[in-house]
DRENDO-1510 file (C-alpha; in Angstrom, 1 decimal, always signed):
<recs>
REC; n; res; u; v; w
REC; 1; UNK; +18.3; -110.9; +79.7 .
REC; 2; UNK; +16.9; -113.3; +81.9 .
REC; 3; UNK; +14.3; -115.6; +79.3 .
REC; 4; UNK; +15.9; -116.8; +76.7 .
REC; 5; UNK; +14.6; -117.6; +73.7 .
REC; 6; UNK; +13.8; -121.3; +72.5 .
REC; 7; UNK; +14.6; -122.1; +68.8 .
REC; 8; UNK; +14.3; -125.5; +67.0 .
REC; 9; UNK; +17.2; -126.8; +65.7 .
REC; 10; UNK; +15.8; -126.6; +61.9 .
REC; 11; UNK; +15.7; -122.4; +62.6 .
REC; 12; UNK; +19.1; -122.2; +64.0 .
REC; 13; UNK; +20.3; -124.1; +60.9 .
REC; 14; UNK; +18.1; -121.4; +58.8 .
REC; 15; UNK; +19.5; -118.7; +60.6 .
REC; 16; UNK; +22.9; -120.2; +60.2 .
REC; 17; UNK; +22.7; -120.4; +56.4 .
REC; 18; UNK; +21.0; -117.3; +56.0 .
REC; 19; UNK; +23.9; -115.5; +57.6 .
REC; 20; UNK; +26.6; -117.0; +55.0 .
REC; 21; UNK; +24.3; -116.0; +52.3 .
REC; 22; UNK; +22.8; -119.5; +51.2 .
REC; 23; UNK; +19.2; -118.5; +51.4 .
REC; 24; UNK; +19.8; -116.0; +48.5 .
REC; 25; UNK; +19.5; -117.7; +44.6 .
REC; 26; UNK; +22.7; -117.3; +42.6 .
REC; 27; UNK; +22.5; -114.0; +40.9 .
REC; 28; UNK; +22.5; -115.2; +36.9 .
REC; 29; UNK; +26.1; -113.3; +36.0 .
REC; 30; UNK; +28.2; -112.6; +39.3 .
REC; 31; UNK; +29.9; -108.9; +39.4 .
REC; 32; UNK; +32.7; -107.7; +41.5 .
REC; 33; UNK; +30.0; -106.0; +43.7 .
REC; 34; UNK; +28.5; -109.4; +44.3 .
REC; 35; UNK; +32.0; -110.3; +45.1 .
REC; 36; UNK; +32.2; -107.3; +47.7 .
REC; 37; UNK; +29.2; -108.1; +49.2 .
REC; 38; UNK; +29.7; -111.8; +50.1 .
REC; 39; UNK; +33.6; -109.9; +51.6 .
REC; 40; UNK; +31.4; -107.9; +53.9 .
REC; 41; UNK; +29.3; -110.5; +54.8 .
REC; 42; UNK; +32.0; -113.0; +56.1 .
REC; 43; UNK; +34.5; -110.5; +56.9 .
REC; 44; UNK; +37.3; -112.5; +55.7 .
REC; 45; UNK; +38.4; -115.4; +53.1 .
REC; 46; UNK; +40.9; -118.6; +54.6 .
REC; 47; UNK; +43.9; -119.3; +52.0 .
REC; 48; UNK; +45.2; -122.9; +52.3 .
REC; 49; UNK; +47.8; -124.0; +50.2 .
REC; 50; UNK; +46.0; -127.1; +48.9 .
REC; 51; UNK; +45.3; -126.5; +45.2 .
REC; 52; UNK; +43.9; -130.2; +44.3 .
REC; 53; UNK; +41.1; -129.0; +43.2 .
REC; 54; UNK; +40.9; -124.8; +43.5 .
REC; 55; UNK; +42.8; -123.1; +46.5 .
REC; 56; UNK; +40.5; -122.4; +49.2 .
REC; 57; UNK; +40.2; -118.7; +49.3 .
REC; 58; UNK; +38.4; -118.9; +46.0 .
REC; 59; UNK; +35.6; -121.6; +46.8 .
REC; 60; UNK; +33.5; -120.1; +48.9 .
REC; 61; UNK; +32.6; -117.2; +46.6 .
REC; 62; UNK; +31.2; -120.2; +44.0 .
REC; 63; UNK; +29.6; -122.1; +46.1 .
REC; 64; UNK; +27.5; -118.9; +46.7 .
REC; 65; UNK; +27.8; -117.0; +43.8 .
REC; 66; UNK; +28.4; -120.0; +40.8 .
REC; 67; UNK; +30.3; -119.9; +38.0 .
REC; 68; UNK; +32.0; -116.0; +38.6 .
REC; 69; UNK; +35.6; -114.6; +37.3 .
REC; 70; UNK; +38.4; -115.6; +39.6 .
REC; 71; UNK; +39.9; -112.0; +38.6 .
REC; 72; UNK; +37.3; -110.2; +40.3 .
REC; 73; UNK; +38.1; -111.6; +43.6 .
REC; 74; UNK; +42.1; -111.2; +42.7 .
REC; 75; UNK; +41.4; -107.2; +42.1 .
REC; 76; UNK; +39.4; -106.9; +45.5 .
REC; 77; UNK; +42.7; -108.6; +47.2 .
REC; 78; UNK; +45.1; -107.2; +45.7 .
REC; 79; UNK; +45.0; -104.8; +43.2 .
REC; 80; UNK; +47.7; -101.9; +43.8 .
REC; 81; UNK; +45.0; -99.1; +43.9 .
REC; 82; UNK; +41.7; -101.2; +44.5 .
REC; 83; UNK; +42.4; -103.6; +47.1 .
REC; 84; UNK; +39.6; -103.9; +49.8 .
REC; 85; UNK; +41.4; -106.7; +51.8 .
REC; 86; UNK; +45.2; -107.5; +53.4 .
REC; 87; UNK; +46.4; -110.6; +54.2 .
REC; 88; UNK; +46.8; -111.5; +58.3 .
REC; 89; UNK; +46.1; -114.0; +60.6 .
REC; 90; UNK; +42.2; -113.8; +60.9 .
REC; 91; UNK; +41.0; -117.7; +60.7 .
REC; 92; UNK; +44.1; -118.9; +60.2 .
REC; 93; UNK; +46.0; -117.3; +57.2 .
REC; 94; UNK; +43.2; -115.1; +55.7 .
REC; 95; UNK; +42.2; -112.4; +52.9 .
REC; 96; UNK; +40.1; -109.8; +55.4 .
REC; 97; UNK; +38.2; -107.0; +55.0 .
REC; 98; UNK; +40.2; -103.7; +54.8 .
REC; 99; UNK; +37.9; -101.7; +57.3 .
REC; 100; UNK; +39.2; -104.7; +60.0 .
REC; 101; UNK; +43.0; -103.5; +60.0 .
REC; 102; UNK; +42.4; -101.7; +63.0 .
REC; 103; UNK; +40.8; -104.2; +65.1 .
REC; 104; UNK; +43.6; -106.8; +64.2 .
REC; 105; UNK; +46.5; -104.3; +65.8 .
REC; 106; UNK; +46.2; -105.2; +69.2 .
REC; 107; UNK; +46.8; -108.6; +67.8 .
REC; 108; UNK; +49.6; -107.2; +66.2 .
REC; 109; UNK; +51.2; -105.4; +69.0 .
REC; 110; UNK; +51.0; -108.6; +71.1 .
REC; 111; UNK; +53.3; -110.7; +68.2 .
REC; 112; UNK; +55.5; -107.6; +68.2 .
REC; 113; UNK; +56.4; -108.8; +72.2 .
REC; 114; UNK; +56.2; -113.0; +71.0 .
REC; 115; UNK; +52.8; -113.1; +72.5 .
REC; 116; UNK; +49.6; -115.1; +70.5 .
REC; 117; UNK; +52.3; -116.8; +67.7 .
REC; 118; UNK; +54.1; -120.2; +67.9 .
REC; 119; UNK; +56.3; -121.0; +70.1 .
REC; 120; UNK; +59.0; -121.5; +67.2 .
REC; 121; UNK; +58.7; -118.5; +65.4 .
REC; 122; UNK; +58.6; -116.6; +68.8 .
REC; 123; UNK; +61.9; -118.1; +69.8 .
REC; 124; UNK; +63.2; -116.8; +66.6 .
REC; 125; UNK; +62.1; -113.3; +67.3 .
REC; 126; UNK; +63.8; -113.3; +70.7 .
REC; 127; UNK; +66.9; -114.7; +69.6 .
REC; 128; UNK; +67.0; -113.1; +66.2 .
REC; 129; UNK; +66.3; -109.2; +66.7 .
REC; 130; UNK; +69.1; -108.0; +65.3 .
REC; 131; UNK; +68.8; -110.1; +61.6 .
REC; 132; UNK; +64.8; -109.6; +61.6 .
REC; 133; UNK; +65.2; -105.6; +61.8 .
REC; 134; UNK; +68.2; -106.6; +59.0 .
REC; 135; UNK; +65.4; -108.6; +56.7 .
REC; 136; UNK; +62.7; -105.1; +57.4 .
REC; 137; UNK; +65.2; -102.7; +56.2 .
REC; 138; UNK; +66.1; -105.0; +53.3 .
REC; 139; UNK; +62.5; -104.9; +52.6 .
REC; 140; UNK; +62.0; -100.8; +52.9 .
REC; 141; UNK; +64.8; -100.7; +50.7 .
REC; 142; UNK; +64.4; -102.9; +48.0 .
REC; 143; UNK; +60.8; -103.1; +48.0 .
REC; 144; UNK; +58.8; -106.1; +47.8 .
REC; 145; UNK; +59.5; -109.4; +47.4 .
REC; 146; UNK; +59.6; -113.1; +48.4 .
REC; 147; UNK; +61.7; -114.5; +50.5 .
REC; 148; UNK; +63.9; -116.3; +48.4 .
REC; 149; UNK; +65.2; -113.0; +46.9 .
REC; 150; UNK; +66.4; -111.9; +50.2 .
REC; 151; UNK; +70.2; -111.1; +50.0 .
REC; 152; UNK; +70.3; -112.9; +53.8 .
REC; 153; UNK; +68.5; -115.5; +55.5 .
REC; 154; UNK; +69.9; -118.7; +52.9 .
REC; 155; UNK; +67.5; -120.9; +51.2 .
REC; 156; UNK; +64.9; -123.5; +53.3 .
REC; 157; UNK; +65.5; -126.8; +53.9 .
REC; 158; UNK; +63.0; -129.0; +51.8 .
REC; 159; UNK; +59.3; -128.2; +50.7 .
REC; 160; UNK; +56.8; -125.8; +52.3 .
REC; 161; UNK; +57.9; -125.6; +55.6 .
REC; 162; UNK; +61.5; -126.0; +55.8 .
REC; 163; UNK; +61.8; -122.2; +56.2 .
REC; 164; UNK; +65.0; -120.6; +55.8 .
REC; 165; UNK; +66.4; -117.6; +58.4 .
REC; 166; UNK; +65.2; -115.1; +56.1 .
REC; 167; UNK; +61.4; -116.7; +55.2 .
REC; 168; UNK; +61.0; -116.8; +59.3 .
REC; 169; UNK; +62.1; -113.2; +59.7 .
REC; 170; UNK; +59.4; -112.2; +57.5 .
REC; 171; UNK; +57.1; -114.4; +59.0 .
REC; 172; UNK; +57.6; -112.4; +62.5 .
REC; 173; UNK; +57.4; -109.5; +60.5 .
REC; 174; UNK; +53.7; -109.6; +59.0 .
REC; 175; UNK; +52.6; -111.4; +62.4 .
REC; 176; UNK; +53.7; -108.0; +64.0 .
REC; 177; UNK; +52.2; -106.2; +61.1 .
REC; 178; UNK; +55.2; -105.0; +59.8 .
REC; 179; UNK; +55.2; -106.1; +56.8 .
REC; 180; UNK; +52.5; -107.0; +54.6 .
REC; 181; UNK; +51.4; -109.6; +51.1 .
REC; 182; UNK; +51.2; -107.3; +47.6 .
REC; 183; UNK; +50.2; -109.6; +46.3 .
REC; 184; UNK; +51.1; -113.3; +45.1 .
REC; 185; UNK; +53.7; -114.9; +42.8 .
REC; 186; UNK; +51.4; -118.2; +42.2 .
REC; 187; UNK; +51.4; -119.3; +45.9 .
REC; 188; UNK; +54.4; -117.0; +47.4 .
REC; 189; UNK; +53.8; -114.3; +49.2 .
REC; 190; UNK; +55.8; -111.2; +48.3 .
REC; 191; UNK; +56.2; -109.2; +51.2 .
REC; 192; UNK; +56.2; -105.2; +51.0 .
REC; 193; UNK; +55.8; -102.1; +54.2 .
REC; 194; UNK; +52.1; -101.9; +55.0 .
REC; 195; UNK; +52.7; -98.1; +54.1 .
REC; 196; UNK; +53.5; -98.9; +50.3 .
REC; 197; UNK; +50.5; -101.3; +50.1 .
REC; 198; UNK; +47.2; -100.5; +51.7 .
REC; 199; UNK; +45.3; -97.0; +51.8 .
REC; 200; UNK; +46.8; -94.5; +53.6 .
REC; 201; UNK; +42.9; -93.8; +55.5 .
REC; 202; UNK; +43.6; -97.5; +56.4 .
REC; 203; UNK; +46.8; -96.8; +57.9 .
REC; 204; UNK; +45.6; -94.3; +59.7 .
REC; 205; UNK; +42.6; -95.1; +60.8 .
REC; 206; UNK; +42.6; -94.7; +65.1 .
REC; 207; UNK; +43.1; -97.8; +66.9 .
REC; 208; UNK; +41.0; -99.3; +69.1 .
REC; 209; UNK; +41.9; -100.0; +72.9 .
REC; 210; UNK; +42.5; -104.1; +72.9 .
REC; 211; UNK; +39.1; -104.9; +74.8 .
REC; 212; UNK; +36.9; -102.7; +72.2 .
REC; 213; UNK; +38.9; -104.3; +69.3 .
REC; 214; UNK; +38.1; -108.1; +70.4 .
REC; 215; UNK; +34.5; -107.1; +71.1 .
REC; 216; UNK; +34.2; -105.3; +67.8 .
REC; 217; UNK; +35.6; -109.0; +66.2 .
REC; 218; UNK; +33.3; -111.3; +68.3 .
REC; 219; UNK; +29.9; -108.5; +66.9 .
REC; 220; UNK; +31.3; -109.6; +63.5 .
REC; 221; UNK; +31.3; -113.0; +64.1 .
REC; 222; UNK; +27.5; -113.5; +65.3 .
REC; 223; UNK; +27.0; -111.1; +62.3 .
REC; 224; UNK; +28.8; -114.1; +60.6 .
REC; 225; UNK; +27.4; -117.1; +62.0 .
REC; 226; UNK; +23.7; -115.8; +62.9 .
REC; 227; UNK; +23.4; -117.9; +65.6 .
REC; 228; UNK; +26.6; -119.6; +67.7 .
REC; 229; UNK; +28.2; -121.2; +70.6 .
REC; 230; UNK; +31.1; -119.0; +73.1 .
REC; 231; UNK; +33.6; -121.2; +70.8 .
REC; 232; UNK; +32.2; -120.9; +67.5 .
REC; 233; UNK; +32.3; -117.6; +68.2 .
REC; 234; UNK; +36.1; -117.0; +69.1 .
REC; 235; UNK; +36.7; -119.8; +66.5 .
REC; 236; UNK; +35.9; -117.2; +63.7 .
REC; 237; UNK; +38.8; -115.3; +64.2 .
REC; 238; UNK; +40.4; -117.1; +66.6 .
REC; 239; UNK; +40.6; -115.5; +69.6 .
REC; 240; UNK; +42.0; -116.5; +72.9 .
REC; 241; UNK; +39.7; -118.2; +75.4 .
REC; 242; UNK; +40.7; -115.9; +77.9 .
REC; 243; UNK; +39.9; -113.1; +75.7 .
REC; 244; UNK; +36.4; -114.1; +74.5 .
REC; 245; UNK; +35.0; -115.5; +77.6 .
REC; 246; UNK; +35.7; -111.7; +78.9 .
REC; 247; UNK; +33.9; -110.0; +76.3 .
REC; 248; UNK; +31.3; -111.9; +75.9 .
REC; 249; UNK; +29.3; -111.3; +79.0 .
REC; 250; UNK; +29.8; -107.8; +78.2 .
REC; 251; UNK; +28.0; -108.3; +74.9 .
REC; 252; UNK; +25.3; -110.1; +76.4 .
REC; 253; UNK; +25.0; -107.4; +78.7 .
REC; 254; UNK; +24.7; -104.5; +76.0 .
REC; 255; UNK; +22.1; -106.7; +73.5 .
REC; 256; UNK; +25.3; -107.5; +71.1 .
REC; 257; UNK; +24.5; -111.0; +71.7 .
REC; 258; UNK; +20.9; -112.5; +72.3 .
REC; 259; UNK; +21.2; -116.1; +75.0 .
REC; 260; UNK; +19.3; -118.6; +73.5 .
REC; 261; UNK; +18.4; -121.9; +74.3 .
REC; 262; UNK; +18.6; -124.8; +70.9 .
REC; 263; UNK; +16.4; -128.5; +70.9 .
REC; 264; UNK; +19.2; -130.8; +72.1 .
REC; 265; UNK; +22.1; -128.5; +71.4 .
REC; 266; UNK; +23.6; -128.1; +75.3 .
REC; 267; UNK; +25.5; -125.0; +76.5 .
REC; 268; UNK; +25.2; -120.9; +76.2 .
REC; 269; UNK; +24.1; -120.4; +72.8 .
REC; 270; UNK; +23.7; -116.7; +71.5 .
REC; 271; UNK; +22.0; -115.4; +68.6 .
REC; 272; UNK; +22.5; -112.3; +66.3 .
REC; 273; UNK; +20.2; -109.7; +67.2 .
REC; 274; UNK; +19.5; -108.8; +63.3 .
REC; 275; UNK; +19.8; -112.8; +62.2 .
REC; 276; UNK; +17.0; -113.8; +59.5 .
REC; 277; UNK; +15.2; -116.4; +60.4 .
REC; 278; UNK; +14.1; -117.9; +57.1 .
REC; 279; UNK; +10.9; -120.1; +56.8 .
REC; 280; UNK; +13.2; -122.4; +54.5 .
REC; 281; UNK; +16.4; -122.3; +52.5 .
REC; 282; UNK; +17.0; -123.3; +49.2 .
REC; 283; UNK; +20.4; -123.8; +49.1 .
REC; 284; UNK; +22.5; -126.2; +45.9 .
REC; 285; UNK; +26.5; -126.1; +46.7 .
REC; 286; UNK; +29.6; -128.0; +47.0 .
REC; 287; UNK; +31.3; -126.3; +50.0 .
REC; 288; UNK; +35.3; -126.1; +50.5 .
REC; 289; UNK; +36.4; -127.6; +53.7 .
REC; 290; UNK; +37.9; -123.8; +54.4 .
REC; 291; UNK; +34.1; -122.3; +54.4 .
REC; 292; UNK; +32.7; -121.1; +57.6 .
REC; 293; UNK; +29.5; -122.7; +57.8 .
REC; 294; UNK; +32.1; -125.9; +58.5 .
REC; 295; UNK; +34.7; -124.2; +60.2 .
REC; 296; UNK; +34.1; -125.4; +63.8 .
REC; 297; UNK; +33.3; -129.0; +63.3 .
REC; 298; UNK; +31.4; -129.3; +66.4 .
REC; 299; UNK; +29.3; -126.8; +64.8 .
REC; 300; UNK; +28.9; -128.6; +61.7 .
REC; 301; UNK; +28.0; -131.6; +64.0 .
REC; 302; UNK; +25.3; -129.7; +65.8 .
REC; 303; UNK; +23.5; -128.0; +62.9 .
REC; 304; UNK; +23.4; -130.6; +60.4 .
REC; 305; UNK; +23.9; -133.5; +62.2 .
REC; 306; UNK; +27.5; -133.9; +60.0 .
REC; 307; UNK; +30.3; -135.1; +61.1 .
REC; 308; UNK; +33.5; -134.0; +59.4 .
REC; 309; UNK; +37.1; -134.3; +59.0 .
REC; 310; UNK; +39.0; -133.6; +56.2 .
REC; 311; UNK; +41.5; -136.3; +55.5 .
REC; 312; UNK; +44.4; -134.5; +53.6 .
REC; 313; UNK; +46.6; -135.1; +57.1 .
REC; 314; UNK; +45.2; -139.1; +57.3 .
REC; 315; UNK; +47.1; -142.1; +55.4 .
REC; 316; UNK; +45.9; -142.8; +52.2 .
REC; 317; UNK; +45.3; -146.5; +53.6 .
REC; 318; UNK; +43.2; -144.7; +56.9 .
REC; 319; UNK; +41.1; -142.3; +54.9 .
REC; 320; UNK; +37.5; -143.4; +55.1 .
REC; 321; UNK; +36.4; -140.9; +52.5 .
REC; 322; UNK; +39.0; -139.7; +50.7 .
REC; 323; UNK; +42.0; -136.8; +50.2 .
REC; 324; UNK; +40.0; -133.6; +49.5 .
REC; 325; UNK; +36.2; -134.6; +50.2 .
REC; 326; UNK; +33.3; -131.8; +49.8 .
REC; 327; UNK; +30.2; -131.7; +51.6 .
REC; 328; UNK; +27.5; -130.9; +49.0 .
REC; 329; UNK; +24.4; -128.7; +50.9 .
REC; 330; UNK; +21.0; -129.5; +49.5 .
REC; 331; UNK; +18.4; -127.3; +50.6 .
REC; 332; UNK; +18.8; -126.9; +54.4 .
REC; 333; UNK; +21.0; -129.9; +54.8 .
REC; 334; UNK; +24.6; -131.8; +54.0 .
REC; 335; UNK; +23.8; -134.9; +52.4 .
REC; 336; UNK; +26.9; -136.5; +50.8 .
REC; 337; UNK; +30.7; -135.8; +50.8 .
REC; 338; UNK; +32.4; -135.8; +47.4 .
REC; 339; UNK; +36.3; -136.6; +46.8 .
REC; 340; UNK; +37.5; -134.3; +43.9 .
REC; 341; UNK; +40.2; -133.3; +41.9 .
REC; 342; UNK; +41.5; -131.2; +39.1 .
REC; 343; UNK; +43.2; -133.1; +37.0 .
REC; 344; UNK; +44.7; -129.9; +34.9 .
REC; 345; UNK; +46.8; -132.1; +32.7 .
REC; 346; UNK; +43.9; -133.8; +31.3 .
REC; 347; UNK; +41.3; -131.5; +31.6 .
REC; 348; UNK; +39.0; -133.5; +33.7 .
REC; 349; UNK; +37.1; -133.1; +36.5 .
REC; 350; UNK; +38.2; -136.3; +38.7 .
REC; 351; UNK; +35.5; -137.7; +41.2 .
REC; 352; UNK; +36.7; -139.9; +43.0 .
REC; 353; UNK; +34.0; -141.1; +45.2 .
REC; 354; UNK; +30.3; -140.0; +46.5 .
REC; 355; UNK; +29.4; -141.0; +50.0 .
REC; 356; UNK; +25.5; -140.1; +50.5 .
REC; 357; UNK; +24.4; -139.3; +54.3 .
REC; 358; UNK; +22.8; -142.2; +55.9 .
REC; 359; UNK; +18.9; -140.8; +55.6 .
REC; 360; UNK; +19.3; -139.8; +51.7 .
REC; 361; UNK; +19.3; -142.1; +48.8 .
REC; 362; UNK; +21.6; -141.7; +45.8 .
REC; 363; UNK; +18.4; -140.7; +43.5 .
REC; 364; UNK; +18.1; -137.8; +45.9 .
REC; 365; UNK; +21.0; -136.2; +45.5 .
REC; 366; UNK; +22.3; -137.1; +41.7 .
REC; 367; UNK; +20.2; -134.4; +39.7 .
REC; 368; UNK; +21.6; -131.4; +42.0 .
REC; 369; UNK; +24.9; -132.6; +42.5 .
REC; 370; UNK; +25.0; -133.2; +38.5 .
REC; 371; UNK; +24.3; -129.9; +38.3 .
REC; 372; UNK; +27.0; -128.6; +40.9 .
REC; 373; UNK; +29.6; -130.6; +38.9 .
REC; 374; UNK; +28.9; -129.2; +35.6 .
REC; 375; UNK; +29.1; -125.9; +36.8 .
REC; 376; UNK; +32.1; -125.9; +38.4 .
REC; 377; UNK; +34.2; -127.9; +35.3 .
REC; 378; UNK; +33.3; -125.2; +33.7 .
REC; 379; UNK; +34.4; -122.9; +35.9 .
REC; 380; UNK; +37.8; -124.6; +36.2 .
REC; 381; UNK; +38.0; -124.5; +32.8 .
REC; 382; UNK; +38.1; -128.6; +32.4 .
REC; 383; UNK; +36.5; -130.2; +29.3 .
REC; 384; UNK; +34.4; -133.0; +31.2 .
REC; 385; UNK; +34.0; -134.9; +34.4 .
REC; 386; UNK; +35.1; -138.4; +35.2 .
REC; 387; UNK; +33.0; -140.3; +38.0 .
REC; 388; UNK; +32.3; -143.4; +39.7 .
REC; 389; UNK; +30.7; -146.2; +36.9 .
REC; 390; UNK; +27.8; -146.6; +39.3 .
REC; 391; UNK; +26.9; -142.7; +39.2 .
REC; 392; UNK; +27.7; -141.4; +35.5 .
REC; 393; UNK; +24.2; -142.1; +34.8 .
REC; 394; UNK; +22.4; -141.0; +37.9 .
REC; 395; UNK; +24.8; -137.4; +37.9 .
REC; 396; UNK; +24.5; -137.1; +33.8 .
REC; 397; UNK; +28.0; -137.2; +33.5 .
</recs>
């Protein structure tokens, strides 16, 4: 394709949030094939171990769906007979969609030779053959569990990621898909064989050659984003430069990937050849800082004019909006970043601060953002929300 076509920025943001399912209303009473549905619309679901508010895999379903049944989405994951995802390295550590096993193998085969994973763990795998194949059979024998019941390895050295021997021999293990999540004690991952976890048609589903496997993955993503950039679209499940910049031309070339050109936004865009293009969104929703349509910041930066960090990693004394900050999408926009928390203890809803975008006034945004913080007290299961003197009145709270 030679012309490209022109799109304003306000349709690319559209199409954007048409694609992640924010041009739809909330259905009134969310069932697990809502839940299903938003799975095969964004392929996959990032897990973060932050829980100051809700852990991340969970958030974007609500901020699409509402109020729905955290169970629903923990019998699509893991359910023994019922599952529809497994846990891997998609966007970081991710909840994907069964049917994308076979496009992650080649990913899989590469961590099997120390290729694609951290230079740590990959040392570990060189050095440590001998105990990792130790840790598998362990595993095949006793069947699954975490890695502090491993009769070898020894216990970590401090919090989260003082691993011990054994918790980095598993590690290796599910990056070279050889052994998988059942499911989840709280947080921990308890490791089982892929073969005693997911579907047997899964299993043994034919594998892709690597190149039709990444192409496969980058179709998904523009299915995904609706419109994106060459690094938004390896971004979504990270894959290597080298990799995407060679199978994207090859996409172009077959009408997988339409070149457009975007009102100030510089560089190769593409858009999905199937993307809506709605004549305006609608959309009402507090948005995790693990939910795609912010994934790639420069992204966020383009389309909404948003620029965003989260501030979990910055000193308290540094942090300009606070620990675990929102952005809170208003029709077709972000206009204001909220700082939340769970307090469990006392069954509150914690805000700790609301910082409106420049161009929208407080009044603007209090009656939706009331709303948005109602709902989702009461879909933590906290008895009422604590906010800023100055807004109580304006959010109804």
């Amino acid at each position: 394709m030679t012309a490209r076509t022109k799109l304003s920025l306000a349709q690319a943001r559209r199409i954007a949030l048409a694609a992640q399912g924010f041009h739809e209303a909330r259905p009134d009473g969310a069932h697990l094939r809502h839940v299903k549905r938003l799975l095969q619309r964004s392929h996959l679901l990032q897990i973060d171990s932050v829980n100051v508010l809700v852990r991340a895999h969970y958030m974007p379903l609500f901020s699409r769906l509402g109020a729905y049944d955290r169970d629903l989405l923990e019998k699509v994951a893991y359910h023994p007979r019922k599952r529809e995802t497994f846990e891997y390295w998609g966007h970081e550590a991710s909840l994907i969609s069964l049917d994308l096993h076979p496009l992650f193998r080649w990913r899989m085969a590469r961590a099997a030779k120390g290729e694609g994973i951290y230079g740590g763990l990959a040392r570990f795998g060189r050095e440590k053959r001998a105990f990792i194949e130790e840790v598998r059979r362990e595993i095949a024998t006793r069947g699954p569990m975490g890695a502090g019941e491993l009769s070898i390895g020894g216990k970590g050295q401090g919090a989260w990621w003082g691993w011990s021997d054994g918790k980095r021999a598993l590690e290796w293990l599910f990056w070279a898909g050889e052994v998988t999540t059942a499911t989840r004690r709280g947080f921990e991952r308890i490791y089982d064989l892929p073969e005693r976890v997911l579907p047997s048609e899964v299993l043994n589903a034919p594998t892709p050659v690597e190149e039709e496997a990444q192409r496969e993955l980058l179709r998904r993503s523009i299915r995904a984003l609706g419109i994106a950039s060459e690094r938004c679209l390896r971004d979504y499940f990270r894959l290597e430069t080298q990799d995407a910049k060679a199978r994207i031309p090859e996409l172009v070339e077959a009408g997988d990937l339409i070149p457009v050109t975007i009102d100030g936004w510089n560089g190769p865009v593409y858009l999905d050849p199937q993307a809506k293009v709605p004549r305006r969104v609608e959309a009402q929703a507090l948005v995790s800082p693990f939910d795609p349509i912010v994934w790639e910041r420069t992204r966020t930066q383009r389309l909404f004019d948003f620029h965003y960090r989260i501030e979990i990693y910055t000193p308290a004394e540094k942090r300009e909006f606070g620990y675990y900050c929102l952005p809170f999408l208003l029709g077709e926009n972000i206009v204001a970043r909220v700082d939340l928390k769970a307090d469990r203890a006392r069954g509150h809803l914690v805000v700790h601060s609301i910082h409106p975008e420049a161009s929208v006034s407080a009044e603007e945004i209090a009656p939706g953002l009331g709303e948005e913080l109602r709902l989702m007290a009461a879909w933590l299961g906290l008895d009422d929300i604590k906010a800023p003197k100055d807004w109580r009145k304006r959010l109804g709270v």
